[in-house]
PDB file of N, CA, C and O in Angstrom, chain B, residues numbered from 101:
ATOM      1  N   UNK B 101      15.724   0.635 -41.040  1.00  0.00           N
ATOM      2  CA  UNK B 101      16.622  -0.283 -40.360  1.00  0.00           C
ATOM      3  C   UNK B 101      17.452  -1.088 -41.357  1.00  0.00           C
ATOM      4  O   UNK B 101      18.302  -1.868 -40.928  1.00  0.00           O
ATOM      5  N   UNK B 102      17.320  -0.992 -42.202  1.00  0.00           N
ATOM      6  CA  UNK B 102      17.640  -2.292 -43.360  1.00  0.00           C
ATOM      7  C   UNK B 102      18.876  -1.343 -44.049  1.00  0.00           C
ATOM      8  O   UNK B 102      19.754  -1.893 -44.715  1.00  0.00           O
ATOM      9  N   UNK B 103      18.869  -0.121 -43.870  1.00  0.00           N
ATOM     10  CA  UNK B 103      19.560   0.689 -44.755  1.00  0.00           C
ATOM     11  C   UNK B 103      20.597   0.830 -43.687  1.00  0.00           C
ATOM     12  O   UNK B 103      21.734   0.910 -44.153  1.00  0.00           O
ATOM     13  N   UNK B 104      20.512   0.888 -42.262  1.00  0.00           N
ATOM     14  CA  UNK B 104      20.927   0.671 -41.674  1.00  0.00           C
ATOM     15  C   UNK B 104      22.300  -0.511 -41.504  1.00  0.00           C
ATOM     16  O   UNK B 104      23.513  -0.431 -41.306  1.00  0.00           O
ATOM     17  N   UNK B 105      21.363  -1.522 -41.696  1.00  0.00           N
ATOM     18  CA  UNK B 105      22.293  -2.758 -41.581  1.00  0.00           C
ATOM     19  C   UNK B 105      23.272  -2.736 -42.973  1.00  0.00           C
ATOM     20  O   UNK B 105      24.381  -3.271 -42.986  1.00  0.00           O
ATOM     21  N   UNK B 106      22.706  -2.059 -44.099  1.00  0.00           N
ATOM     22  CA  UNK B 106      23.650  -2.324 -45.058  1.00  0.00           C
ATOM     23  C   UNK B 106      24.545  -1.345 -44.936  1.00  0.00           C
ATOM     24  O   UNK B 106      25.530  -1.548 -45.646  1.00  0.00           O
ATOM     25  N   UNK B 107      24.593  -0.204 -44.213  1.00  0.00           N
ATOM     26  CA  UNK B 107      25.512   0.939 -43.817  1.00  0.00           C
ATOM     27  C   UNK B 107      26.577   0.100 -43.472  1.00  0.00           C
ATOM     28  O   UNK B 107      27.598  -0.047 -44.145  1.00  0.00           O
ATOM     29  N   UNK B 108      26.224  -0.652 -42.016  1.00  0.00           N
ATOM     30  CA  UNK B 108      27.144  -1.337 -41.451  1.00  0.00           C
ATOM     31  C   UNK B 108      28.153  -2.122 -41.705  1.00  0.00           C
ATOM     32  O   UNK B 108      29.322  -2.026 -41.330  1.00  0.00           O
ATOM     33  N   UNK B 109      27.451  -3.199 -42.608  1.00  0.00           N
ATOM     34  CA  UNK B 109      28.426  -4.238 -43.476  1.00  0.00           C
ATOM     35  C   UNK B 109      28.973  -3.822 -44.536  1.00  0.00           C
ATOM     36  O   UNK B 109      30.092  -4.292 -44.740  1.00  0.00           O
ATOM     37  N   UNK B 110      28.559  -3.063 -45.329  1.00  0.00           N
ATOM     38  CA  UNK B 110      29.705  -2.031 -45.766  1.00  0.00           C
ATOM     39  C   UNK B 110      30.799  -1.728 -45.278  1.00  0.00           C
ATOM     40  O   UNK B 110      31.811  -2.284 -45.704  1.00  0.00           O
ATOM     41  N   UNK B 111      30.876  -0.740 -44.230  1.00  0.00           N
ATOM     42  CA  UNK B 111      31.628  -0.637 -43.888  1.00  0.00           C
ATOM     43  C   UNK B 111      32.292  -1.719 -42.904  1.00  0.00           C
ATOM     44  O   UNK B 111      33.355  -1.219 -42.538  1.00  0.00           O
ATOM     45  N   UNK B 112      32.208  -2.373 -42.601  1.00  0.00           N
ATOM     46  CA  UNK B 112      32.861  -3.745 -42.084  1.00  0.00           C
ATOM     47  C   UNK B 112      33.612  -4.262 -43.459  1.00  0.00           C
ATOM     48  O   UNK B 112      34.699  -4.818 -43.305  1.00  0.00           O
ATOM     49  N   UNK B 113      33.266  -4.160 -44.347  1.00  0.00           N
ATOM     50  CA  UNK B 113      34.070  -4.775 -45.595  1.00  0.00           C
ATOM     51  C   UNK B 113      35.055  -3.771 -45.539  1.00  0.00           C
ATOM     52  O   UNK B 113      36.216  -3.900 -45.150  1.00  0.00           O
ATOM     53  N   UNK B 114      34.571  -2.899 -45.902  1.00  0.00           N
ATOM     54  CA  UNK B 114      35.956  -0.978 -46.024  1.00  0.00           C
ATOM     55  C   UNK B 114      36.856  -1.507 -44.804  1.00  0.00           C
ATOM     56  O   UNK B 114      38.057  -1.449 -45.066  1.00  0.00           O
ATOM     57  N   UNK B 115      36.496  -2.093 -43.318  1.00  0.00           N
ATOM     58  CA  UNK B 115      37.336  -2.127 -42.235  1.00  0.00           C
ATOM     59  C   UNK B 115      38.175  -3.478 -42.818  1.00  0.00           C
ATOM     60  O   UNK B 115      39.383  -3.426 -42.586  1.00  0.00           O
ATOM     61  N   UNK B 116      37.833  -4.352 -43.344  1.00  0.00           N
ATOM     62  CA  UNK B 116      38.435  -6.100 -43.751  1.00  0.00           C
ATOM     63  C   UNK B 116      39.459  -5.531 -44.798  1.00  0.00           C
ATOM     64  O   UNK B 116      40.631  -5.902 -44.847  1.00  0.00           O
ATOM     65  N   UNK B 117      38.858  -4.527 -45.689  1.00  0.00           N
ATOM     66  CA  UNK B 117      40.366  -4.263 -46.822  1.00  0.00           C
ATOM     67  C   UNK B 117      41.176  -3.518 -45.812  1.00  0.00           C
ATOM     68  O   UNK B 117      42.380  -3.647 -46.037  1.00  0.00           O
ATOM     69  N   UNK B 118      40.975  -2.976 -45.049  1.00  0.00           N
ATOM     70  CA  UNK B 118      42.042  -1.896 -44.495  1.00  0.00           C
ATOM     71  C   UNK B 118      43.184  -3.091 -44.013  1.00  0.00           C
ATOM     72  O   UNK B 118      44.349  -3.350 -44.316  1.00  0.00           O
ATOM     73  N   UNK B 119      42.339  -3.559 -43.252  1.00  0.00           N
ATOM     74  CA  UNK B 119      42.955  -4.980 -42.479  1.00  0.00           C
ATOM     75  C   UNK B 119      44.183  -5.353 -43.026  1.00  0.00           C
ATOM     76  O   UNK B 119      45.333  -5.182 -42.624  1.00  0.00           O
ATOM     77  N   UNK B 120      43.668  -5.963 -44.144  1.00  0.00           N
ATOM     78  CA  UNK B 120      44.891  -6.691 -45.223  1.00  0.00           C
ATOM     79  C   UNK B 120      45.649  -5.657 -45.819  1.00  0.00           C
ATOM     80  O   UNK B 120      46.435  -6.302 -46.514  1.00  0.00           O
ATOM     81  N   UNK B 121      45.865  -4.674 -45.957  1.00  0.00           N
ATOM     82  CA  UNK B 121      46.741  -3.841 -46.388  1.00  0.00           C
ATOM     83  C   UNK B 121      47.468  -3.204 -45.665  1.00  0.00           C
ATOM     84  O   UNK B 121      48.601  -3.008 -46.105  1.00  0.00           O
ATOM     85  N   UNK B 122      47.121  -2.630 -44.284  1.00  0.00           N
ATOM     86  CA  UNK B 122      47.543  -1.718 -43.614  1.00  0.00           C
ATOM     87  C   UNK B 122      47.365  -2.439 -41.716  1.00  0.00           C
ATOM     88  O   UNK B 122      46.917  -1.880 -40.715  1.00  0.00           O
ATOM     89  N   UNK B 123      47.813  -3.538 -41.860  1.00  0.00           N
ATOM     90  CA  UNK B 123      47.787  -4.606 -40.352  1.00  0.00           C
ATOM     91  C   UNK B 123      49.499  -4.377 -40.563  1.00  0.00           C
ATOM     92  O   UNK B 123      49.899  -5.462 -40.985  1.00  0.00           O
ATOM     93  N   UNK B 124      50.220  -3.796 -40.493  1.00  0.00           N
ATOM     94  CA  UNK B 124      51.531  -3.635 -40.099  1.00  0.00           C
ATOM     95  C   UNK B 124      51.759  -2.303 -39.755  1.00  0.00           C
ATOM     96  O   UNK B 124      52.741  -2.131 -39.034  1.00  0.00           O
ATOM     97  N   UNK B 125      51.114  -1.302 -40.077  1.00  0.00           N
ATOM     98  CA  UNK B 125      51.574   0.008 -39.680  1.00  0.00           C
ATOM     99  C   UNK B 125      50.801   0.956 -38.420  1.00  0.00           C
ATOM    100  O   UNK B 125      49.722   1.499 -38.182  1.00  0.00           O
ATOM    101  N   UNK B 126      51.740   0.807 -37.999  1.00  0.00           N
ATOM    102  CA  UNK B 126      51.126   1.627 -36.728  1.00  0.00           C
ATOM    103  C   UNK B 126      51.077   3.332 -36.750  1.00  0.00           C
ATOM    104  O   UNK B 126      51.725   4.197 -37.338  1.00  0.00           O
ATOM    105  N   UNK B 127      50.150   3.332 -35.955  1.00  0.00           N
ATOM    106  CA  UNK B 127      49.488   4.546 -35.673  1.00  0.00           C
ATOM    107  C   UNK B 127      50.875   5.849 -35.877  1.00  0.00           C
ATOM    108  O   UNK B 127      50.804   6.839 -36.606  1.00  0.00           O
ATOM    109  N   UNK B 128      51.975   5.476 -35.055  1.00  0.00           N
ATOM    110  CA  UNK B 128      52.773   6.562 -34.963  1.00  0.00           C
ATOM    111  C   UNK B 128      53.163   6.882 -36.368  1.00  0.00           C
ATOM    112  O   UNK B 128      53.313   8.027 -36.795  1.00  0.00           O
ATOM    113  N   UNK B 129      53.358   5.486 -37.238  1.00  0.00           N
ATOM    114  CA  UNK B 129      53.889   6.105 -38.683  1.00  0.00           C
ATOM    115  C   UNK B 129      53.008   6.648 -39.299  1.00  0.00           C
ATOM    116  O   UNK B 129      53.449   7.382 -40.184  1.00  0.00           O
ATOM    117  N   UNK B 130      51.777   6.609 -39.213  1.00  0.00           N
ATOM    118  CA  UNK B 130      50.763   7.220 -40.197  1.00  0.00           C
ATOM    119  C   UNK B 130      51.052   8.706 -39.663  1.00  0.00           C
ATOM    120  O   UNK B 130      51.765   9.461 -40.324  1.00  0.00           O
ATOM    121  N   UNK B 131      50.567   9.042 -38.637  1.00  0.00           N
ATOM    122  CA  UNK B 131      50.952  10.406 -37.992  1.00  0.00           C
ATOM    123  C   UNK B 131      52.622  10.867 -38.858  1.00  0.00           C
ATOM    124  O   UNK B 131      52.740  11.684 -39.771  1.00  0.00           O
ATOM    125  N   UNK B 132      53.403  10.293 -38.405  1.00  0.00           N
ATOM    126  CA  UNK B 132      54.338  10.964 -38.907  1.00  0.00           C
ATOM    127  C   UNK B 132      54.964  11.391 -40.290  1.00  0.00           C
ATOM    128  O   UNK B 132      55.955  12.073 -40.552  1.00  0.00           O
ATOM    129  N   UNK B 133      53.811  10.595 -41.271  1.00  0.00           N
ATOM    130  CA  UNK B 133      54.080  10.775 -42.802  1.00  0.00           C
ATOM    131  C   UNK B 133      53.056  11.737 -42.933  1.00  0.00           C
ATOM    132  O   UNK B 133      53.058  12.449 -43.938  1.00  0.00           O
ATOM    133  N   UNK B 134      51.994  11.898 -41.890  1.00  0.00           N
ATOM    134  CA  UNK B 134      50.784  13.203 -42.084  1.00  0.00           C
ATOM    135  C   UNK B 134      51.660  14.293 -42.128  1.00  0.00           C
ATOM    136  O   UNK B 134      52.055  14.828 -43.164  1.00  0.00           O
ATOM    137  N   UNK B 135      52.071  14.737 -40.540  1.00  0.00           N
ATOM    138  CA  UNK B 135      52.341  15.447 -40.067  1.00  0.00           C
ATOM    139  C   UNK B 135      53.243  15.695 -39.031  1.00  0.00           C
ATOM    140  O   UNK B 135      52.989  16.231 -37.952  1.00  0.00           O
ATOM    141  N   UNK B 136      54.519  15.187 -39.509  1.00  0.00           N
ATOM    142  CA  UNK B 136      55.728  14.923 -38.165  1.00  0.00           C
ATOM    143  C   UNK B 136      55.734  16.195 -37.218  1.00  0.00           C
ATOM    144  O   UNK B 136      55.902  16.043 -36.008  1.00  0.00           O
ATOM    145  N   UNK B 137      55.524  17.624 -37.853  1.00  0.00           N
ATOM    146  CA  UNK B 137      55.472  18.491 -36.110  1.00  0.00           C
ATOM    147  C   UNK B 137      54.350  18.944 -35.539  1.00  0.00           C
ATOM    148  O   UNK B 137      54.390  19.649 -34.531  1.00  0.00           O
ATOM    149  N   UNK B 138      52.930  18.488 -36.285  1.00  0.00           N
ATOM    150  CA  UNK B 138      52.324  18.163 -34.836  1.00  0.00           C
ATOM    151  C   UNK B 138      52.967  16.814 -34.183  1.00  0.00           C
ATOM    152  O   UNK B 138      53.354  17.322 -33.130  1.00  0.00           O
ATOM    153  N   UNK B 139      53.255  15.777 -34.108  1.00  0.00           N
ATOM    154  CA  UNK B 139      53.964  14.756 -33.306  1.00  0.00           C
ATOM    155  C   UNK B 139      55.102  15.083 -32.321  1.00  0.00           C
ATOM    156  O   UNK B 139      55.267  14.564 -31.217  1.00  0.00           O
ATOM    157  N   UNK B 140      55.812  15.969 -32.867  1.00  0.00           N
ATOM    158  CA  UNK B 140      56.641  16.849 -32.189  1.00  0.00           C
ATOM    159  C   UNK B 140      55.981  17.818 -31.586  1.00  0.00           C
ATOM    160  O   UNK B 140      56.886  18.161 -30.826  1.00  0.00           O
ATOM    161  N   UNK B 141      55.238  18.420 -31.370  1.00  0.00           N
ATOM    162  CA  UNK B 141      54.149  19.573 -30.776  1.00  0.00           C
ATOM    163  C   UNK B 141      54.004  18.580 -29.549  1.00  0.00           C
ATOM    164  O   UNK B 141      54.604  18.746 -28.487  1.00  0.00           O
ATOM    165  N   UNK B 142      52.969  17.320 -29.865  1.00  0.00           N
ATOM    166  CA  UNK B 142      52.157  16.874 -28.557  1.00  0.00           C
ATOM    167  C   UNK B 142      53.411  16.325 -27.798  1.00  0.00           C
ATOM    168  O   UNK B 142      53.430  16.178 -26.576  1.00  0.00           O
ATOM    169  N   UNK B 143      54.227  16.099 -28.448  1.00  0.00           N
ATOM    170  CA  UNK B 143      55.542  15.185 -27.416  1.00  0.00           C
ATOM    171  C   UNK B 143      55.816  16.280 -26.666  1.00  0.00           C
ATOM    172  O   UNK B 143      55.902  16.119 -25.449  1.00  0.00           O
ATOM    173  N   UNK B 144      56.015  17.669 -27.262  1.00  0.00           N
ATOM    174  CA  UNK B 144      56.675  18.551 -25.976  1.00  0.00           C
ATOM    175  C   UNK B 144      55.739  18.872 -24.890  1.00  0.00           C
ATOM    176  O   UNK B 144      55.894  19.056 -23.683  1.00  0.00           O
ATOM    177  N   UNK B 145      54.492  18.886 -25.849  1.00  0.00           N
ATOM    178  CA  UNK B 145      53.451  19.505 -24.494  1.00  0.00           C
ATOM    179  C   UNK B 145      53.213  18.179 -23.778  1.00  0.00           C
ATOM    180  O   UNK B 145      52.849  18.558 -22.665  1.00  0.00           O
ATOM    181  N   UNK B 146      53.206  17.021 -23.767  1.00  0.00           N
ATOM    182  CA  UNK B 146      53.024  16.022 -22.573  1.00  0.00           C
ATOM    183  C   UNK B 146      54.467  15.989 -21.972  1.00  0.00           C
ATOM    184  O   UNK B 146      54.723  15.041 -21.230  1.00  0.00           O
ATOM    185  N   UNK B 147      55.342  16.831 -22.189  1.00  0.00           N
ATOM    186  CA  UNK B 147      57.075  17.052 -21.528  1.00  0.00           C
ATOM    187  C   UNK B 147      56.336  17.809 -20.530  1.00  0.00           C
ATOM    188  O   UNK B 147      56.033  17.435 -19.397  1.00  0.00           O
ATOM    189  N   UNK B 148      56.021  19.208 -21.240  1.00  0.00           N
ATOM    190  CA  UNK B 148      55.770  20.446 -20.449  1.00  0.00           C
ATOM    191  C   UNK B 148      54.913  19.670 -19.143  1.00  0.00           C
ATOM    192  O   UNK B 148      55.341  19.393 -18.023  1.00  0.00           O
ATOM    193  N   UNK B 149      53.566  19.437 -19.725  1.00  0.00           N
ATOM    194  CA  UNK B 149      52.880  19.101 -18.594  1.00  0.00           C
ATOM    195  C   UNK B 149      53.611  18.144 -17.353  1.00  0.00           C
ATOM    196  O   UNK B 149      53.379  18.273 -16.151  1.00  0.00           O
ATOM    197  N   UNK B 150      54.234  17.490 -17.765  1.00  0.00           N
ATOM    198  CA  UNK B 150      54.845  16.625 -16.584  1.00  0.00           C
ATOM    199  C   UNK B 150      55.587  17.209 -16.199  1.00  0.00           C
ATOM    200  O   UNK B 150      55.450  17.056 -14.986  1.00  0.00           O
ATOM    201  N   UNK B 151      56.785  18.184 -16.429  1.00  0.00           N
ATOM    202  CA  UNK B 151      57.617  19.037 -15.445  1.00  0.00           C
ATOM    203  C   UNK B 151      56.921  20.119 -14.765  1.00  0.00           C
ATOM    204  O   UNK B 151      57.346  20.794 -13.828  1.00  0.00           O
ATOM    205  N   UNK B 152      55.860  20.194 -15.322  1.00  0.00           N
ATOM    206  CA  UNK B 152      54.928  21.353 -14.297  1.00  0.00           C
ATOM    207  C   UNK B 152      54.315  20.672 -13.070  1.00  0.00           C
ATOM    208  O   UNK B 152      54.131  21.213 -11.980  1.00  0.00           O
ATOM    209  N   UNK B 153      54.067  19.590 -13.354  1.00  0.00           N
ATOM    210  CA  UNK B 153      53.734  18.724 -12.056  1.00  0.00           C
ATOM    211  C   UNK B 153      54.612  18.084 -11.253  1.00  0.00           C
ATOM    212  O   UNK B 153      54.179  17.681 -10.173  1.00  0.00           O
ATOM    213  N   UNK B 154      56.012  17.851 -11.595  1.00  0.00           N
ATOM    214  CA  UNK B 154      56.834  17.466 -10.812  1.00  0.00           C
ATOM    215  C   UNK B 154      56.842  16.072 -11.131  1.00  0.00           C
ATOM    216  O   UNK B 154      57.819  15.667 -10.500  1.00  0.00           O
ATOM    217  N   UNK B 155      56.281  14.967 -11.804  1.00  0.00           N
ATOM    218  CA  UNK B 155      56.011  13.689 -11.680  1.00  0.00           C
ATOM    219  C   UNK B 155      57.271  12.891 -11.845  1.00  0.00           C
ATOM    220  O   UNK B 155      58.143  13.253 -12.635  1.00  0.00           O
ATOM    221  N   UNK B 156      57.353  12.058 -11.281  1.00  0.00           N
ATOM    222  CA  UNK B 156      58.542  10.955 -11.530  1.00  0.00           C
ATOM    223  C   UNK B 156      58.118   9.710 -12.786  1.00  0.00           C
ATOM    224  O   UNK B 156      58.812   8.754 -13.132  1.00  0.00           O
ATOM    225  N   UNK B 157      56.529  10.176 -13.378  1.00  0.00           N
ATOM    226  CA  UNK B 157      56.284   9.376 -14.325  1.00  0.00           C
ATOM    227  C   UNK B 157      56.662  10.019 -15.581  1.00  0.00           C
ATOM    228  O   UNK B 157      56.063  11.082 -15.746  1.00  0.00           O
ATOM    229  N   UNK B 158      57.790   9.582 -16.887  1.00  0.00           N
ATOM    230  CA  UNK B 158      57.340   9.608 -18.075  1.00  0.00           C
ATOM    231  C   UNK B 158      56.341   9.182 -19.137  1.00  0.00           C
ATOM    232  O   UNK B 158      56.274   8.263 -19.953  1.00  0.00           O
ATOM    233  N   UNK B 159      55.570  10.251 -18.784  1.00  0.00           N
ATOM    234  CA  UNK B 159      54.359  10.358 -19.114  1.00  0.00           C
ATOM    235  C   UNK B 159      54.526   9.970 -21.059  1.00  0.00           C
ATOM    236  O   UNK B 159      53.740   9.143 -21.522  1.00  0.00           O
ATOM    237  N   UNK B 160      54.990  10.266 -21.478  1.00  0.00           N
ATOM    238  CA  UNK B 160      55.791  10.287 -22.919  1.00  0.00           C
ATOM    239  C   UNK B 160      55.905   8.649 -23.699  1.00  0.00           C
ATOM    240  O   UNK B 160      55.427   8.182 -24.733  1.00  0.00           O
ATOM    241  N   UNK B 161      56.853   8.062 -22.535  1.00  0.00           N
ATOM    242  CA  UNK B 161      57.108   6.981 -22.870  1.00  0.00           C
ATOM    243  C   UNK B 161      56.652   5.986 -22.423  1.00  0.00           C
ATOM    244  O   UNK B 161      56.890   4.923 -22.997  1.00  0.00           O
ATOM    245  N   UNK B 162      55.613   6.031 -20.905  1.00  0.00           N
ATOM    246  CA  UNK B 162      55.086   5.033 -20.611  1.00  0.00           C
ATOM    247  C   UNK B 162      53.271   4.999 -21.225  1.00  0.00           C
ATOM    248  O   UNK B 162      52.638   4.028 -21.641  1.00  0.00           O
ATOM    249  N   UNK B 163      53.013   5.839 -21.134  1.00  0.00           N
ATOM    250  CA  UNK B 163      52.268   5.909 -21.359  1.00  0.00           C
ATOM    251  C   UNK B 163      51.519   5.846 -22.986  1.00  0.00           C
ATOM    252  O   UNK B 163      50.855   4.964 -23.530  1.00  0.00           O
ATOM    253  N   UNK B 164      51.999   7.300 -23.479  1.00  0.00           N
ATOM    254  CA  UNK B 164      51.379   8.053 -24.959  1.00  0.00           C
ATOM    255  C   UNK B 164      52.077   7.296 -25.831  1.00  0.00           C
ATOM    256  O   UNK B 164      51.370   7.189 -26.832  1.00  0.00           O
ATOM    257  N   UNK B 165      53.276   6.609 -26.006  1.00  0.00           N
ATOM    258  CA  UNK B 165      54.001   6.114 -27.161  1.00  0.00           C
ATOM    259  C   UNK B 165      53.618   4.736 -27.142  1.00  0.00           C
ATOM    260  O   UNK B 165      53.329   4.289 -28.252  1.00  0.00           O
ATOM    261  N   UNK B 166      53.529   3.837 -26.051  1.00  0.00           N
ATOM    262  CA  UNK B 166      52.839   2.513 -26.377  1.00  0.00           C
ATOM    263  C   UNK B 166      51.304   2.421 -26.819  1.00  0.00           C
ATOM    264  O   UNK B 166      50.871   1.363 -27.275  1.00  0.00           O
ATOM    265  N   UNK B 167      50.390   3.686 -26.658  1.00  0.00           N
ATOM    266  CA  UNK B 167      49.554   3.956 -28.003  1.00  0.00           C
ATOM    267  C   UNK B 167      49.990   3.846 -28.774  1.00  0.00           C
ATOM    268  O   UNK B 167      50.060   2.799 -29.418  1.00  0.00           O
ATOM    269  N   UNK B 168      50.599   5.162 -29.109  1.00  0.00           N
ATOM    270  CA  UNK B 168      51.021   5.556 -30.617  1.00  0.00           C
ATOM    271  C   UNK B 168      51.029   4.162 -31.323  1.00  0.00           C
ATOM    272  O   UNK B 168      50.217   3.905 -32.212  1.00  0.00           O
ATOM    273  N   UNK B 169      52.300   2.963 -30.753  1.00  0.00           N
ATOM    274  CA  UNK B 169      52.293   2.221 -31.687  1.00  0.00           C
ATOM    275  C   UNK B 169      51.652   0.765 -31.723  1.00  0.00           C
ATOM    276  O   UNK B 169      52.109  -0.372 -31.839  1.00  0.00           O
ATOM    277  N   UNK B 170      50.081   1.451 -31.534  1.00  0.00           N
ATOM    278  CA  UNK B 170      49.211   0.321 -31.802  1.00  0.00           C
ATOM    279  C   UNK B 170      48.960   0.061 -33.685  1.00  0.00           C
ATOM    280  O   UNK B 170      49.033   0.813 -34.657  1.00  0.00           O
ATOM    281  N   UNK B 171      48.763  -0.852 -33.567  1.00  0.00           N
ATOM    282  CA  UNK B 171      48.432  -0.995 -35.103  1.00  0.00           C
ATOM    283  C   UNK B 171      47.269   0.183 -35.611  1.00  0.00           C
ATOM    284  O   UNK B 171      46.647   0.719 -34.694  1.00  0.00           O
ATOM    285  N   UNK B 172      47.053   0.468 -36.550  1.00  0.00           N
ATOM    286  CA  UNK B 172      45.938   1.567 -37.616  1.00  0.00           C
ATOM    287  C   UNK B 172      45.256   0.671 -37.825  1.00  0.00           C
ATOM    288  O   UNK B 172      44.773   0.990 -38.912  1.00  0.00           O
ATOM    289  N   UNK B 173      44.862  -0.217 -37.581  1.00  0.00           N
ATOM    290  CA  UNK B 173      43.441  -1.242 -37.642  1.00  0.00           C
ATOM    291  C   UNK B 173      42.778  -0.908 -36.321  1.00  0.00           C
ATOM    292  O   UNK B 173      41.697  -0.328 -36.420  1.00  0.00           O
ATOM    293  N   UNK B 174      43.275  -1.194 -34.972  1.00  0.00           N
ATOM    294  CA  UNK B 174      42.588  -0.939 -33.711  1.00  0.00           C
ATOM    295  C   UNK B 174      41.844   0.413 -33.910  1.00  0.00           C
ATOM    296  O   UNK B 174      40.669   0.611 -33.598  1.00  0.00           O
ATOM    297  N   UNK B 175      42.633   1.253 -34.436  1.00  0.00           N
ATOM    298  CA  UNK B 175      41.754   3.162 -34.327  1.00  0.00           C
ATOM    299  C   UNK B 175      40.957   2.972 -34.901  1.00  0.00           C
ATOM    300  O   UNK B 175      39.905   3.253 -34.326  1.00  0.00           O
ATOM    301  N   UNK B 176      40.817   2.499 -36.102  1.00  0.00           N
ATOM    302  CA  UNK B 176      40.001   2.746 -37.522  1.00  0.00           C
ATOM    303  C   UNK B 176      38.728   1.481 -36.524  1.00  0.00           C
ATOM    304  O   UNK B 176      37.642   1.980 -36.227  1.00  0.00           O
ATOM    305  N   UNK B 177      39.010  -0.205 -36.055  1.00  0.00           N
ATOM    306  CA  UNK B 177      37.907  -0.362 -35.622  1.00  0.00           C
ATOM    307  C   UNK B 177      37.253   0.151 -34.541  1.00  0.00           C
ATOM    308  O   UNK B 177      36.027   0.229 -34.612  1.00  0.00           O
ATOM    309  N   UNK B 178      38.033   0.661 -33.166  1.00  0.00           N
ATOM    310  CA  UNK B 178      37.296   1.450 -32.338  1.00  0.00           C
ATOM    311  C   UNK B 178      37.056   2.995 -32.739  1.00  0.00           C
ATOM    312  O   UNK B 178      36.456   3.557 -31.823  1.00  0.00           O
ATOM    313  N   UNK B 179      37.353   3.913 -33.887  1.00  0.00           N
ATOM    314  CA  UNK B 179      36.203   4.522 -34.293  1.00  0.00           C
ATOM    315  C   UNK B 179      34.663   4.208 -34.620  1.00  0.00           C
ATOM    316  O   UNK B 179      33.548   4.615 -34.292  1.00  0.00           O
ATOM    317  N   UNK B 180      35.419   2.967 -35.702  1.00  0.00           N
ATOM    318  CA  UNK B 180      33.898   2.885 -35.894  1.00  0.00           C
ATOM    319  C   UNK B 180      32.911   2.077 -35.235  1.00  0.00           C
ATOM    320  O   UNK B 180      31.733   2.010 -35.587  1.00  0.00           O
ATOM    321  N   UNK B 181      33.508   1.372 -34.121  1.00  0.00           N
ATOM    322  CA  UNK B 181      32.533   0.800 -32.965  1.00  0.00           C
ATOM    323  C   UNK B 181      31.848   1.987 -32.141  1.00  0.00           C
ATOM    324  O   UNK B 181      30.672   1.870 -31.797  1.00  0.00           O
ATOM    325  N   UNK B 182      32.820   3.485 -31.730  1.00  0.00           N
ATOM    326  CA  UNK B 182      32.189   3.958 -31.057  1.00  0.00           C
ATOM    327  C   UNK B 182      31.183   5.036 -32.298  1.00  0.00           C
ATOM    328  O   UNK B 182      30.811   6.141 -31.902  1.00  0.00           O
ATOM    329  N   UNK B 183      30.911   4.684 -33.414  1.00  0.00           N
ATOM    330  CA  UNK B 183      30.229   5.838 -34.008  1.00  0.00           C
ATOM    331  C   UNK B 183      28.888   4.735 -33.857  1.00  0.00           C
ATOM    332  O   UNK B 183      27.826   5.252 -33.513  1.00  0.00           O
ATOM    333  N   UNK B 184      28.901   3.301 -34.092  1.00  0.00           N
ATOM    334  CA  UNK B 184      27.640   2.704 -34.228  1.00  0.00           C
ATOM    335  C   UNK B 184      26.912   2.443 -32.830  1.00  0.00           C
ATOM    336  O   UNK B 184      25.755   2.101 -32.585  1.00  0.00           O
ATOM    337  N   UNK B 185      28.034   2.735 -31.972  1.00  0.00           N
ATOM    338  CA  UNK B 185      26.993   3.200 -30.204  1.00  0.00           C
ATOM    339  C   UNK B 185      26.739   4.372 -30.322  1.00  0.00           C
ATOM    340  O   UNK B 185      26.008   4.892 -29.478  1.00  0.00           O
ATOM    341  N   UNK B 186      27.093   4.891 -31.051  1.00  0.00           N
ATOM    342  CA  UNK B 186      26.668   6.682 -30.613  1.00  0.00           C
ATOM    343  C   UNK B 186      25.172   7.138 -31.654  1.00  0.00           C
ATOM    344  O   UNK B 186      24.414   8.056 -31.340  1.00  0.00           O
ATOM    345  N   UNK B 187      25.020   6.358 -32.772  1.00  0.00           N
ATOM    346  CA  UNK B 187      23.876   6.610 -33.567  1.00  0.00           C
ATOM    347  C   UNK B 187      22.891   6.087 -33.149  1.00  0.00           C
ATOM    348  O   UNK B 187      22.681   4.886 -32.979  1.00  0.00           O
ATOM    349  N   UNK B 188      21.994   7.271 -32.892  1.00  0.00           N
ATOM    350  CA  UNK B 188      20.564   6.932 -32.831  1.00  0.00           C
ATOM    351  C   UNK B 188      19.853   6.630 -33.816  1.00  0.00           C
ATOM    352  O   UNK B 188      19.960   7.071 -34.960  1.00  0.00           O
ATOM    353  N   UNK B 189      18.734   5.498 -33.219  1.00  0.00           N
ATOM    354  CA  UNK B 189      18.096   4.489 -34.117  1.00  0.00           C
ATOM    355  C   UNK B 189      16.858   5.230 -34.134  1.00  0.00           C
ATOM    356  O   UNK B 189      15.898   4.812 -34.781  1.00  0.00           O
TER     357      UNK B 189
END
């Protein structure tokens, strides 16, 4: 358990530097300095899917892009919130 807890706060420190360095850039720019056409890939296929359904929602812009540009601190801490619910003790 102890090795445990120091796993944790560790990485809570690794999450505090990210913080201060990288609390301005959002999710979409990291993606797009990875890999701009997968970004272009998922944009067409959430196109496709919505003209196959007929929807009057842009699915694109109401939805998937006000993710996208959440800050890269939120992902990085709800990864690692959901990895320390998911480990068994």
């Amino acid at each position: 358990m102890k090795y445990f807890k120091f796993k944790v706060i560790i990485i809570l420190f690794i999450i505090l530097i990210f913080y201060y360095h990288f609390k301005n850039i959002k999710i979409v720019e990291l993606w797009k300095l990875y890999h701009v056409n997968s970004l272009i890939g998922l944009q067409k296929f959430i196109e496709g899917i919505q003209f196959s359904n007929n929807n009057d929602i842009n699915l694109w812009y109401k939805i998937i892009l006000p993710f996208l540009e959440l800050p890269i601190i939120l992902l990085i801490i709800s990864i690692f919130l959901l990895t320390i619910i998911t480990i068994k003790k």
